[in-house]
C-alpha positions in Angstrom: -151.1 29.4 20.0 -147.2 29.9 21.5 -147.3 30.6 25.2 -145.7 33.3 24.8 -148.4 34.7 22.3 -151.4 34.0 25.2 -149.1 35.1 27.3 -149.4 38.9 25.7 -152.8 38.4 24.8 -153.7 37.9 29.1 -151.6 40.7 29.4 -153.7 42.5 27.4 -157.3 41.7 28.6 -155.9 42.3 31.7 -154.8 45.8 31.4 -157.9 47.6 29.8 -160.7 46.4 32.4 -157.6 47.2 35.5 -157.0 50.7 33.9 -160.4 51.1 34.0 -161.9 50.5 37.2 -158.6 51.8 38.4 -159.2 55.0 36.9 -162.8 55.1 38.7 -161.2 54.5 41.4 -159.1 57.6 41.1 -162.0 59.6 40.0 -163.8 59.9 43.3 -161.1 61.5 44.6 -161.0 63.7 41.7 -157.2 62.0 41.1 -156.8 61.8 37.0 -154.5 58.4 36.4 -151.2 60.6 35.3 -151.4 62.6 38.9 -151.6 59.0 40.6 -148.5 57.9 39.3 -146.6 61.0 40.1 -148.0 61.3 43.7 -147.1 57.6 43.7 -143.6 57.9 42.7 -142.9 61.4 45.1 -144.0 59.7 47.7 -142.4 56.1 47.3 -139.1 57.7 46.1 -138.9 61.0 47.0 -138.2 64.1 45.5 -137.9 63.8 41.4 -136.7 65.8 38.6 -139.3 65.8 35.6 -136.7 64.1 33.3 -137.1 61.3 35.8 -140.3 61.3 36.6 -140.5 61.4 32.6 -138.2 58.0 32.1 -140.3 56.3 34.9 -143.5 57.0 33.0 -142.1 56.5 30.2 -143.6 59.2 28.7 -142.3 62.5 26.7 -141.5 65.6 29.7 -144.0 68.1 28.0 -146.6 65.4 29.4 -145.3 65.6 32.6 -145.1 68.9 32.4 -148.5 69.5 32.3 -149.5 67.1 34.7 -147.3 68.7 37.3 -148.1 72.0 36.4 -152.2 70.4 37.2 -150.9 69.3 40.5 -149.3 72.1 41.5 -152.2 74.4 41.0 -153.9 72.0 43.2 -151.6 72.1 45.8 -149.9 68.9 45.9 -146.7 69.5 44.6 -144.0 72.2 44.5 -140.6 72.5 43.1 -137.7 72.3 45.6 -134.6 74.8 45.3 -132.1 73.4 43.1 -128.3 74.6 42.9 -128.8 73.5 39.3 -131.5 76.4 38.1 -132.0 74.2 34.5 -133.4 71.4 36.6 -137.0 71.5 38.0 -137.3 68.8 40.9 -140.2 68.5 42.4 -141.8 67.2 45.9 -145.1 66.7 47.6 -146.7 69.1 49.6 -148.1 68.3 53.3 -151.6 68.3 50.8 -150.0 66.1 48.5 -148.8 63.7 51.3 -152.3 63.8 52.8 -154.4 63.2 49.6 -151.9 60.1 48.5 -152.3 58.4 51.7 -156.2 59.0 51.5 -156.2 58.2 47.9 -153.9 55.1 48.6 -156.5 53.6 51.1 -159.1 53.8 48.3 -156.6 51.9 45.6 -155.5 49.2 48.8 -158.8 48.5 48.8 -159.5 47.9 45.0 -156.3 46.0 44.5 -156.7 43.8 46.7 -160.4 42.5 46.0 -158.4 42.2 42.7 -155.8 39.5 44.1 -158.0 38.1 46.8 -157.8 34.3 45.7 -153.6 34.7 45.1 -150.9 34.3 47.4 -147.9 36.4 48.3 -145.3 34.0 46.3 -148.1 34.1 43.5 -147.5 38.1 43.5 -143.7 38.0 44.1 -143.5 35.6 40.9 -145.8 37.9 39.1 -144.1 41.0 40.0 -140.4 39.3 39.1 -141.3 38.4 35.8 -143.0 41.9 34.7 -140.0 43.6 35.5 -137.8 41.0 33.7 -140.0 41.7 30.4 -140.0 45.5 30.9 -136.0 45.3 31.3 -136.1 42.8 28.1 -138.2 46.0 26.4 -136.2 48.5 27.6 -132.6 47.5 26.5 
């Protein structure tokens, strides 16, 4: 077998059981995996229209969509004012901000039990080489 071949094929045993457990994780906070990443990226980045926070899902908007209309009927986000009145941007509420930095404690805590036995320059290499092969699939 290429390296490259088990390469993919870590890749993949990896991601089912982390999605998993991850989404578990979520789920005692009553946090569905698509609100994660949202609250994630509001509250690393900032305020987001839903064409972005579409294209960093990379998922279709009407998916977003719905997933922000969830999270703003609980409170977590809201749209901003926009001088543009065809673009919906959307923030984190004070709620929002709160139940991210509760929920994050919970996710710390799971990812790293995950990465216990690794070190940083083990993650850093990790990290640079999954965003070289999602730039290589996204050109």
């Amino acid at each position: 077998m290429k390296t490259s071949q088990r390469f993919f094929q870590q890749l993949l045993l990896l991601y089912r059981p982390f999605e998993n457990k991850l989404v578990h994780v979520l789920g005692t906070h009553h946090i569905q995996r698509a609100q994660w990443t949202i609250l994630f990226c509001l509250y690393e980045y900032g305020s987001a229209t839903l064409v972005e926070l579409s294209s960093y899902q990379g998922v279709e908007k009407p998916t977003i969509t719905r997933t922000i209309q969830q999270l703003e009927a609980l409170g977590y986000v809201e749209q901003m004012t926009s001088q543009d009145k065809r673009e919906k941007r959307m923030q984190l509420t004070e709620l929002g901000k709160e139940t991210y930095l509760t929920v994050r404690i919970a996710v710390d805590k799971f990812e790293e039990e995950i990465v216990h036995n690794l070190t940083e320059n083990d993650l850093k290499e990790a990290i640079q080489i999954m965003s070289s092969i999602r730039n290589n699939l996204l050109k």
